[in-house]
N, C-alpha and C positions, 0 to 999 in steps of 0.2 A: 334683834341685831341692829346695832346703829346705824345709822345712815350717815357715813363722812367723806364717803369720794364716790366718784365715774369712772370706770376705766373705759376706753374706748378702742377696738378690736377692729381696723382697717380689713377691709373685706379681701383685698387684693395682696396681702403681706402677713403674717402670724406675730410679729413682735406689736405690743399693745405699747399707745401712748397714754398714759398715768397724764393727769392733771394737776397734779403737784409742781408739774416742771413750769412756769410763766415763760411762753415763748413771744418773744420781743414782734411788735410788729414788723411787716413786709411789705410792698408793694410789689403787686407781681406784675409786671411788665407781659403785656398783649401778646400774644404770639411763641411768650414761652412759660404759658397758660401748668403746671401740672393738670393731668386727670383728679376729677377728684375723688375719690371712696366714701361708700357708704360706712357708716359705722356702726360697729352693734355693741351697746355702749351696757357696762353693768351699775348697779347700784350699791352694791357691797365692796369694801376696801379688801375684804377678802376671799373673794369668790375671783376663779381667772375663769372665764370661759372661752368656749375655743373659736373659733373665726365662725365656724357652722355651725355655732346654736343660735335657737333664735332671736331676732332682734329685740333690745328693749331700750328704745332711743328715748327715755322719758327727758335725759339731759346730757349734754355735751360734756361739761367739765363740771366743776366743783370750783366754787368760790373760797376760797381761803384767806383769814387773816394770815398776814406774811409775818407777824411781831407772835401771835399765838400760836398758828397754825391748827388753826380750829377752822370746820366749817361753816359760813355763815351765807345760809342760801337767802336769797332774794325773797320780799316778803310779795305773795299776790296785790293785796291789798294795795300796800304800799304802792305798787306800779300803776294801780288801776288810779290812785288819787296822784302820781306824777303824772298821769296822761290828763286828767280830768283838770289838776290844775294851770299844766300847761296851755290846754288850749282855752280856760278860763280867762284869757287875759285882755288888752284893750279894744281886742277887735270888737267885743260884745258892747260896746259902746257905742260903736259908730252904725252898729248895726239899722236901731231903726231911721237914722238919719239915708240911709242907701235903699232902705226898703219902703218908704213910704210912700213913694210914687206908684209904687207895685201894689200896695195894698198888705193886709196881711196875710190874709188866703194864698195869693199868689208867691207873698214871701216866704210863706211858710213850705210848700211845695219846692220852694228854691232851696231851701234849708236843709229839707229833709233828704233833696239830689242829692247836694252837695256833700254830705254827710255820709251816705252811702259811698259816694267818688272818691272819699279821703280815708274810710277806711280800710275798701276795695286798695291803694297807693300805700296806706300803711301795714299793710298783710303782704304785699310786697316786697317792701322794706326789709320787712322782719324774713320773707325767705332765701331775699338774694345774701340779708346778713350771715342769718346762720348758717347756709352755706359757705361762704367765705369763710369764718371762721372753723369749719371743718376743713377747708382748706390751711388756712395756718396754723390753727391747731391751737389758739388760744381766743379769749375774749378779748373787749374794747376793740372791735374791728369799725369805725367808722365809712363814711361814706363815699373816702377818699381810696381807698381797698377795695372795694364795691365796685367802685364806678372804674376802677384801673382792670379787674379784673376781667368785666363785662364789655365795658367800654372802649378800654383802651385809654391812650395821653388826652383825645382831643376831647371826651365823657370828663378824664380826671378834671381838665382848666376848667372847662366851663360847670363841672358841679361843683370846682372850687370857688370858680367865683359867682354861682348863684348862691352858695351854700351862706358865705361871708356877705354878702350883700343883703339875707334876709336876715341873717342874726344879728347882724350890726346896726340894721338900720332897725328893726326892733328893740334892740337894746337901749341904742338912742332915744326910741320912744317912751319904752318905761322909765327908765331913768328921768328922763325929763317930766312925766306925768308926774309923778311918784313927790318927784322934786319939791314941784307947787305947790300937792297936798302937804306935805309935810310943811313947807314954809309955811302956807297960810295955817297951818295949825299950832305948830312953835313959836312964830315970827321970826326965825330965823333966816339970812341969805340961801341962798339959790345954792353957792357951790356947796355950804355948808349942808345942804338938807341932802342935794347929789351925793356928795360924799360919803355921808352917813350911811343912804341907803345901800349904796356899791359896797362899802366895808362892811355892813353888818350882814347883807344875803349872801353878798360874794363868799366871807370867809363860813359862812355857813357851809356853802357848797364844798369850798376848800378844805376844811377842817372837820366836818361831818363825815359820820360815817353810815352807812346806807341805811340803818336803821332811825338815826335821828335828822335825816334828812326826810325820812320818810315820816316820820312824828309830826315834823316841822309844815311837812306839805297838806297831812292829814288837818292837823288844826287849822290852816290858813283856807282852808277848803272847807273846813266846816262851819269857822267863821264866812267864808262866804253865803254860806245857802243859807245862814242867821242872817244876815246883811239884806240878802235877796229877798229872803220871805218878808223881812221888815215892809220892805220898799214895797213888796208886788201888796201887800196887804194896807198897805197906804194908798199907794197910789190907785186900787183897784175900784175905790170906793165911787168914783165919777165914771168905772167902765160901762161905756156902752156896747152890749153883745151884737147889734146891729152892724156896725162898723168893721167887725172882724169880718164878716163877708163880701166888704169890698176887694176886689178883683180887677188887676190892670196887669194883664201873664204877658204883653208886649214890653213891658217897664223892667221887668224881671233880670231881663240876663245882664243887664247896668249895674244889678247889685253881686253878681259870682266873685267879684277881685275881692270884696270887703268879705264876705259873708266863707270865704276860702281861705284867707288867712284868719276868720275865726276860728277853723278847723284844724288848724296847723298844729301837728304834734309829734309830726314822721321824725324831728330831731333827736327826741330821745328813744325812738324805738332800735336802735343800736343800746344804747345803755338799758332799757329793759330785756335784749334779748340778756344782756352779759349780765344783769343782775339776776334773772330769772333760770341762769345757765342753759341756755339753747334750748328751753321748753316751750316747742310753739305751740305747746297745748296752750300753756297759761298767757305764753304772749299774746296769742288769737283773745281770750278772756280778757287780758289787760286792754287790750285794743276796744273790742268792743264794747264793752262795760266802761268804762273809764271817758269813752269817747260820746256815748251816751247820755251819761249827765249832764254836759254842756248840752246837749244838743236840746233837750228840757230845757233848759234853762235859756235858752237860745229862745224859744218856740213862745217859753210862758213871758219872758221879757219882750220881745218884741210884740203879743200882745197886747199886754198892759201897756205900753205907752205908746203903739197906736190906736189902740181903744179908749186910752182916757183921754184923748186931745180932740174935739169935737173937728170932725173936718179936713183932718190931717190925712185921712190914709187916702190916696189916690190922688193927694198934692205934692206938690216940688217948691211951695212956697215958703215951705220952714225951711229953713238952715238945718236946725239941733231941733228936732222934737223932744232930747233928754233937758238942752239948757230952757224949753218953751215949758216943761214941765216943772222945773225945782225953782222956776221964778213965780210959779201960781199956787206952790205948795211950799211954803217953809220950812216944814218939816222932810221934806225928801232930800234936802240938800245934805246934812250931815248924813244920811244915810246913804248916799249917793258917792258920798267923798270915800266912804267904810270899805263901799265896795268895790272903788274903783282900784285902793289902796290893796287890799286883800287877791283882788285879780290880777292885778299888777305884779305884787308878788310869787303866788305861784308861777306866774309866765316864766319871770324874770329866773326863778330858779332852774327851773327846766330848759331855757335856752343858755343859761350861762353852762350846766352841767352837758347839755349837749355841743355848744363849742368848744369846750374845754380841750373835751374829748376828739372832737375833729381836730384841733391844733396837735394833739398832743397824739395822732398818728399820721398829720402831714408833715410835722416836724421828728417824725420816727423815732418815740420816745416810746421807752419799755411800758407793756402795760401789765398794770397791776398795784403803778404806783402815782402817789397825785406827786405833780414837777409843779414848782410854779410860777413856770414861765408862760406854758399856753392860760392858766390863771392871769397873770398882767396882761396877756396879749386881748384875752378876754373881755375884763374889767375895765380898763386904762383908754378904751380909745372911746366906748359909748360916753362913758365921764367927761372926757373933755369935749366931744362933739354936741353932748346936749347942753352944753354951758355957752354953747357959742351962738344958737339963737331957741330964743324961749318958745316957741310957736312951732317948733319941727315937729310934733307929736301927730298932727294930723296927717302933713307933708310925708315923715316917714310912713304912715300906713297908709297910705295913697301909692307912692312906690314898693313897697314892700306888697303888699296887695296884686298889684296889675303887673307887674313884671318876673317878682321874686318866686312865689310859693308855687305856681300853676307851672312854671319850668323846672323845678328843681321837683318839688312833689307831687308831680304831675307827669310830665312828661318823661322824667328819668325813671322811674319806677319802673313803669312801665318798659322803658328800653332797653334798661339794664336783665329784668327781668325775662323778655324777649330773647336780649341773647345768648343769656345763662341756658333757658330751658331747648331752644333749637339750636345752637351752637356743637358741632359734632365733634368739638377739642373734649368736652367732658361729660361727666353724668353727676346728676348734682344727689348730693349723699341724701336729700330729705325731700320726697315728693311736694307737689306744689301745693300751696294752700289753699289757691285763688282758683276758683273752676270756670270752665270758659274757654282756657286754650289761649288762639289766637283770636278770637272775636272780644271773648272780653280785656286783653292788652291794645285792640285796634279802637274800640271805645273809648280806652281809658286814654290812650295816648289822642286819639281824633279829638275827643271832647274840650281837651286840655289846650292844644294845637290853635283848636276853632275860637275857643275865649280870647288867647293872646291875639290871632290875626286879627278879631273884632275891635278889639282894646288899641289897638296901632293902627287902624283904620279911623277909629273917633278922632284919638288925641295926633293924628296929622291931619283929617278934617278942620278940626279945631285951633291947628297952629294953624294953617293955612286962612283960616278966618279973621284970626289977628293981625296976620301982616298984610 
């Protein structure tokens, strides 16, 4: 029997809501919260079952072309190389330059925290999402929904404006990376190389459709770990094994801002629940698998080029352990540019598709359809802003790092989470993901809380210093 829709059987009411119908987004206003129902959701277009059989939540709705009206579910694969290429992007550069004071040992234990803390944050994500969209009863529920539902107005401002602050100033980043590569490779100007790159991923994202977006992510991912292996089999060749045991775990927590927004992928876990249709079987899989291969590639990269630089791990005397490397090896630099370009890109695709999407339900536009207007909103301003000083690449992930990622994915997860599950307005239609209760949300949210007061503690020691 085919598989072409969900019906979904409100527990508390007998008329079933069909997934055929695209219901426009909502913002539900605090305090006049609906109850929300579980649903017992079917797999056949033609099977009705009745409120009292048993449940088979395997998916909320059913994804539909609106031109065919054919089913086209979400591909696993597909989401697990959108999350792996997302968080693939510039942060893994600056990595060992934040962890070499620490050592690698030591950094590597920070790596492997952090890793765990982010996807602890983004299994969170994914259950306050899919609830909300059992609350409206369609997909593309962003975090502006989320955070109104849970939160309230004063959750909505401020996860709006951390939410715009980390995408932007990201965007700014790669763009401008991205920029240079390509110049120094064309010899063409700066706006020209910006430009190109904006128009050519942007309208990928814009014009793609989730299967060739996911093609597109697939090969930029696979050319990465071709890129990578290149580099780590190059550069490997001077590794001293000795040096990976050096150890300075007091130097450690200097590098969470950098080594946190490597990890950052929670933007698109609203467009994976919606692509996957509210399977948090496969979400859970997308998350962890997807989240996983950086985190390799995180681990074998920062030992190689703390390991190849004699001296360096448990110093603060290098600047760039990467630029101290591709000046004593000439051949690592074109393979260095390969990679930085290909990381780059996947980032870049996966935060343009997850702001898209935030604009385009904070400006409460129908979901189901690409508008494209949160597209220029998107697009249009990283462009201009990275043309306006060529050096912002570090500057923005230096901000984005200590201020952005650890409040927004970090702290709200967790809060929003909190008062979804003890809030006595409702019951949330899909048990939690995350086990622990309230010890492991007082963790996630202490953890997160304790980085940022550290981080405003240095950098006003620090002003203070200068004047």
């Amino acid at each position: 029997m085919a598989l072409i829709s969900a019906h979904c059987y409100p527990l508390l009411r007998p008329s079933s809501v069909s997934a055929r119908t695209p219901v426009p987004r909502r913002v539900i206003r605090r305090g006049t919260r609906r109850p929300l129902r579980r649903c017992l959701c079917s797999q056949y277009a033609d099977e009705r079952q009745p409120p009292d059989s048993p449940p088979q939540l395997e998916r909320l709705f059913s994804n539909l072309n609106q031109a065919t009206m054919e089913h086209e579910p979400g591909s696993l694969t597909s989401a697990i190389f959108l999350v792996a290429g997302t968080m693939v992007g510039a942060g893994i550069l600056a990595i060992p330059a934040v962890t070499q004071e620490a050592g690698f040992l030591a950094s590597a234990v920070t790596c492997i925290s952090c890793w765990l803390y982010m996807v602890v944050t983004g299994l969170l994500v994914a259950e306050v999402n899919v609830n909300t969209m059992c609350e409206l009863g369609s997909g593309g529920v962003s975090l502006v929904s989320m955070a109104m539902r849970t939160l309230g107005t004063f959750g909505v401002r401020t996860t709006c404006l951390s939410y715009l602050f980390i995408h932007y100033t990201l965007l700014v980043a790669y763009v401008a990376r991205s920029s240079d590569i390509i110049t120094d490779l064309l010899g063409i100007p700066l706006w020209e190389s910006a430009t190109l790159f904006s128009l050519a991923f942007g309208g990928i994202c814009y014009f793609g459709s989730q299967r060739l977006i996911g093609a597109v992510n697939g090969f930029l991912v696979v050319g990465i770990l071709m890129s990578f292996t290149s580099l780590v089999v190059v550069a490997s060749a001077n590794l001293q094994w000795s040096s990976l045991l050096e150890a300075n775990f007091a130097a450690a927590p200097q590098s969470i801002p950098i080594i946190a927004l490597s990890f950052v992928y929670q933007n698109v876990v609203p467009v994976l629940c919606t692509n996957l249709e509210g399977d948090l079987s496969k979400v859970r899989t997308a998350i962890i698998a997807g989240t996983a291969i950086p985190l390799a590639l995180f681990l074998v990269w920062d030992g190689v080029i703390l390991g190849t630089l004699p001296g360096i791990a448990g110093s603060s005397t290098v600047s760039d352990p990467l630029e101290l490397l591709r000046s004593s090896n000439g051949i690592v630099g074109p393979i260095v540019e390969a990679f930085s370009f290909l990381a780059i890109g996947t980032s870049y695709i996966g935060f343009v598709l997850g702001l898209s999407d935030f604009l385009a339900d904070l400006l409460k536009l129908p979901s189901g359809q690409n508008k494209p207007l949160p597209y220029l909103l998107t697009l249009l301003p990283p462009l201009f802003l990275s043309l306006l000083d060529p050096e912002i690449f570090f500057k923005a992930l230096d901000f984005a790092g200590t201020y952005g990622v650890l409040v927004l994915f970090g702290v709200f997860p967790a809060a929003m989470s909190w008062s979804e599950r003890y809030s006595d307005e409702s019951e949330a239609p899909v048990p939690p993901i995350v086990p622990g209760g309230k010890l492991t949300l007082s963790v996630v949210l202490g953890g997160a809380l304790l980085v940022i007061v550290s981080e405003v503690i240095k950098d006003v020691m620090q002003l203070q210093g200068l004047l």
